[in-house]
C-alpha positions as a Python dict, from the first residue, in 0.01 Angstrom:
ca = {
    (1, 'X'): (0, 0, 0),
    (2, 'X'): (-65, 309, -138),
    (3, 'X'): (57, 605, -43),
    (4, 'X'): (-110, 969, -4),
    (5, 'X'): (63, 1250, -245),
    (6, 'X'): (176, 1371, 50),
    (7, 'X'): (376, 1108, 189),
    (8, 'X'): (494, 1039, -172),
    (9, 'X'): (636, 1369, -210),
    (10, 'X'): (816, 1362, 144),
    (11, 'X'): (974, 1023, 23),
    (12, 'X'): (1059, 1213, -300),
    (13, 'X'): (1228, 1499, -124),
    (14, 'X'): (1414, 1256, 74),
    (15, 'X'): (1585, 1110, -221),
    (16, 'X'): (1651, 1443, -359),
    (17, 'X'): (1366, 1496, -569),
    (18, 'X'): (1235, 1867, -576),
    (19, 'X'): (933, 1914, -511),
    (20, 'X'): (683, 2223, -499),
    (21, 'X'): (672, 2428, -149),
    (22, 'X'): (335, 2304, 22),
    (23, 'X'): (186, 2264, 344),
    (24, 'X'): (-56, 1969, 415),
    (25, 'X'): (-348, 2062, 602),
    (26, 'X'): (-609, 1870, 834),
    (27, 'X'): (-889, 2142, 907),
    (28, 'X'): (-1016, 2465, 771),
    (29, 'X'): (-878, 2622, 1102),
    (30, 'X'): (-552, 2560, 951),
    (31, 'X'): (-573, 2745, 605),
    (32, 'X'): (-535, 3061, 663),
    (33, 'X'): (-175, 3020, 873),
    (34, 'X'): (-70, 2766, 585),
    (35, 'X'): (-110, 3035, 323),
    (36, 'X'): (25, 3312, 489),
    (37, 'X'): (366, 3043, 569),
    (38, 'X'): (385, 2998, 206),
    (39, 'X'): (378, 3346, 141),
    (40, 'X'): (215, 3305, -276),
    (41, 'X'): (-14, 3529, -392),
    (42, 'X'): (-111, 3212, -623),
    (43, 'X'): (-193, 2881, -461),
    (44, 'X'): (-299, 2506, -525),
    (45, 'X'): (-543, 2289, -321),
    (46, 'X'): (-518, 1953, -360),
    (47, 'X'): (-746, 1700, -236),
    (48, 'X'): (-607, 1409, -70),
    (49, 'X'): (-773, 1120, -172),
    (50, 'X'): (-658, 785, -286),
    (51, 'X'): (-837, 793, -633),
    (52, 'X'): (-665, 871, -971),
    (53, 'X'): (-826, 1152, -1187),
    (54, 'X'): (-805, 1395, -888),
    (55, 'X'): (-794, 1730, -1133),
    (56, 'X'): (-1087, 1601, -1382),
    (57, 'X'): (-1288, 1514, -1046),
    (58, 'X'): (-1247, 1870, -897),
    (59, 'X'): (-1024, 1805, -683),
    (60, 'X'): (-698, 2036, -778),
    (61, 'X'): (-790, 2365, -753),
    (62, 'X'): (-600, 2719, -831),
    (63, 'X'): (-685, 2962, -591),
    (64, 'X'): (-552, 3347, -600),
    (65, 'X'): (-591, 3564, -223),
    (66, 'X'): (-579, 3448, 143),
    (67, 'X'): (-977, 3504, 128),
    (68, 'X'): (-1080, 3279, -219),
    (69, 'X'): (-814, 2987, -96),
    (70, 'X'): (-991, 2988, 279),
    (71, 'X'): (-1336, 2946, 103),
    (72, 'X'): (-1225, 2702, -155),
    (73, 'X'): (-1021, 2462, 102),
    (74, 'X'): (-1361, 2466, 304),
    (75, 'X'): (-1568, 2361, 36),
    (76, 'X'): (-1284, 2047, -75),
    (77, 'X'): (-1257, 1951, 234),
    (78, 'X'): (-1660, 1895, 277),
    (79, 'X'): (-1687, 1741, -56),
    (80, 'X'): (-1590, 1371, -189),
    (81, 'X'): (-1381, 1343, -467),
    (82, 'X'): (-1366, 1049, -674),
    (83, 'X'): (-1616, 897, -426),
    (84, 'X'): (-1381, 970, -109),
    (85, 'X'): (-1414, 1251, 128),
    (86, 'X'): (-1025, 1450, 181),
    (87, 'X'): (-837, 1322, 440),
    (88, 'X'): (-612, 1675, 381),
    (89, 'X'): (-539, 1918, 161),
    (90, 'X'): (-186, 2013, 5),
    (91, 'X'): (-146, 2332, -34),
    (92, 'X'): (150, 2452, -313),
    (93, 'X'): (298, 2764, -449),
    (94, 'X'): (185, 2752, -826),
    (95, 'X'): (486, 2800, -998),
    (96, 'X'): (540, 2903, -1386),
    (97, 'X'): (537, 2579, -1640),
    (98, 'X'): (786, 2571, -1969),
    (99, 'X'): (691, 2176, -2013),
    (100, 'X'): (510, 1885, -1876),
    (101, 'X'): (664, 1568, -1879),
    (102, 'X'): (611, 1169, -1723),
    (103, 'X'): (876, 992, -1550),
    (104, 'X'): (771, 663, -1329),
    (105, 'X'): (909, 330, -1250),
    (106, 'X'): (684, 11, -1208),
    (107, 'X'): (698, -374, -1139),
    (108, 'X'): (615, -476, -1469),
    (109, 'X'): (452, -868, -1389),
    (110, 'X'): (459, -967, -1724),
    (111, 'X'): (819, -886, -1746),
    (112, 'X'): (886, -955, -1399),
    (113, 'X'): (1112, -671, -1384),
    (114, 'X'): (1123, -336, -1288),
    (115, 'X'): (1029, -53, -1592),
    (116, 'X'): (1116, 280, -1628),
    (117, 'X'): (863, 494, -1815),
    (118, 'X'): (953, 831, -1993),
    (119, 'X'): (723, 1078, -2201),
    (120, 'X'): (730, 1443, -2299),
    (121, 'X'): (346, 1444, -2281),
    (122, 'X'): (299, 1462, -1925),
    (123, 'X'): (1, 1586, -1711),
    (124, 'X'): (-249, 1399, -1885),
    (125, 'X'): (-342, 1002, -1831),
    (126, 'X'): (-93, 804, -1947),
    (127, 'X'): (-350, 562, -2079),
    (128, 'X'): (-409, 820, -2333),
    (129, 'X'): (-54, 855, -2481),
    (130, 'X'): (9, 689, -2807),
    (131, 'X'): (269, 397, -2693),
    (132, 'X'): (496, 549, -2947),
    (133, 'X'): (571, 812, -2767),
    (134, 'X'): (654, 608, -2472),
    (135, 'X'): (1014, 583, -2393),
    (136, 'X'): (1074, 238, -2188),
    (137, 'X'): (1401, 86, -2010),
    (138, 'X'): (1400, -260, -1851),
    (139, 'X'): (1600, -209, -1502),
    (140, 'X'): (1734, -475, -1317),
    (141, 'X'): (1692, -491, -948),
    (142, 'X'): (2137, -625, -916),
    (143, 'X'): (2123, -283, -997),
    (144, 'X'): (2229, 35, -731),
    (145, 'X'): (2238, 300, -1003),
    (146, 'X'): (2075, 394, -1355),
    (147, 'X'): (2211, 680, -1577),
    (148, 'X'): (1972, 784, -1802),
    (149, 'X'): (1999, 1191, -1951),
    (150, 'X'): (1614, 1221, -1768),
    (151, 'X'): (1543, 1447, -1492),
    (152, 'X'): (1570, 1285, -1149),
    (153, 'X'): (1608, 922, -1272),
    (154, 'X'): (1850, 809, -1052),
    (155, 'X'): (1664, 928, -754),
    (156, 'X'): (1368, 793, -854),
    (157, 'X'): (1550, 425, -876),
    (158, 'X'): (1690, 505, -554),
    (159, 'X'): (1378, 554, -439),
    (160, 'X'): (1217, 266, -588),
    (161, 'X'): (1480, 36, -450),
    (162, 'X'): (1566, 136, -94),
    (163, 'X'): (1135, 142, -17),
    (164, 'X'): (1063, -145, -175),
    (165, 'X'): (809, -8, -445),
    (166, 'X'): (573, -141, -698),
    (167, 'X'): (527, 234, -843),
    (168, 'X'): (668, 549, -828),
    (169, 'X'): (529, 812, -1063),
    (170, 'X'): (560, 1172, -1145),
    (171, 'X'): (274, 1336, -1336),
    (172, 'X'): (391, 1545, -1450),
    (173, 'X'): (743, 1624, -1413),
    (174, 'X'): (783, 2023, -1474),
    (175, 'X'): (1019, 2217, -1552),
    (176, 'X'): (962, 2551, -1461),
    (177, 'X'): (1023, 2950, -1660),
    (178, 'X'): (1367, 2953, -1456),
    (179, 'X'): (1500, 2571, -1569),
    (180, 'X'): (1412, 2363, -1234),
    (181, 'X'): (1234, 2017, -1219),
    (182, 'X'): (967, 1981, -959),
    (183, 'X'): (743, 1670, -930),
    (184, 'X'): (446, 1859, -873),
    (185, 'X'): (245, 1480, -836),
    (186, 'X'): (372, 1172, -635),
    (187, 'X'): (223, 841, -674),
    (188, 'X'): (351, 569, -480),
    (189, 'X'): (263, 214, -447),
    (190, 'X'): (494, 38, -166),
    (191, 'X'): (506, -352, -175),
    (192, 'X'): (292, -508, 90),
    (193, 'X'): (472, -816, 122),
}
């Protein structure tokens, strides 16, 4: 089952994994009181859709003002992206970027193990990464901890493990002008079994 960036990110937070402030909104009623909560001049909305490509698609969009975010939430909330209509919009503070960076775990079938992916060229597909570039750690499930010198890690495992996952992916990990990680993406793929 796959999971809404939404409910990603609350699982992330819940295994300590910082993510941006953001309010997730159901109805244009609702945008103007979710902006003035976050109280940022400088804004994301994010379409809530189940589709990959969300940004190339139209569907992340910077807004600056109370005025240009209430008129741009209305219009991606009445459009489809990727083929699928919104279910929400998640609404973040945009914060200043030093780096972008890929961290996820997966059920690797071939393998049939758990993998941990790591890349300094995050925010783009990952499909478009030269392998090389790729670092890669086999993780075994006997496992309760990993200690790797990569940003949230260790939560992410923890997370993997404790809600029985088939992915968890950040993309892209940031780390921000004043040193912090934030996941500003979740994807999360929960085992249906």
């Amino acid at each position: 089952m796959q999971l809404y960036e939404y409910e990603g990110k609350r699982l992330f937070e819940k295994y300590g994994i910082r993510v941006p402030r953001g309010v997730t909104v159901r109805s244009g009623d609702d945008i103007g009181a979710a902006y003035e909560t976050l109280k940022s001049e400088k804004v994301f909305l994010k379409a809530q859709v189940l589709a990959g490509k969300r940004g190339k698609e139209g569907g992340v969009i910077l807004c600056e003002g109370a005025a240009n975010t209430i008129k741009t939430a209305a219009y991606l909330l009445n459009r489809d992206v990727g083929g699928l209509r919104p279910i929400a919009l998640r609404m973040e503070e945009a914060v200043t970027v030093v780096g972008e960076y890929y961290l996820a775990i997966l059920y690797d079938t071939a393998k049939q193990m758990p993998t941990l992916l790591y890349s300094s060229y995050g925010g783009v597909d990952i499909e478009e990464v030269p392998t090389q570039v790729i670092e890669r750690y086999a993780l075994d499930v006997r496992q309760d901890s990993v200690h790797f010198p990569i940003p949230y890690s260790g939560d992410l495992w923890q997370c993997f493990l404790r809600e029985d996952a088939r992915l968890v992916e950040i993309n892209p990990l940031i780390k921000t002008s004043d040193w912090q990680w934030i996941a500003v993406d979740a994807k999360v793929a929960l085992d249906d079994d």
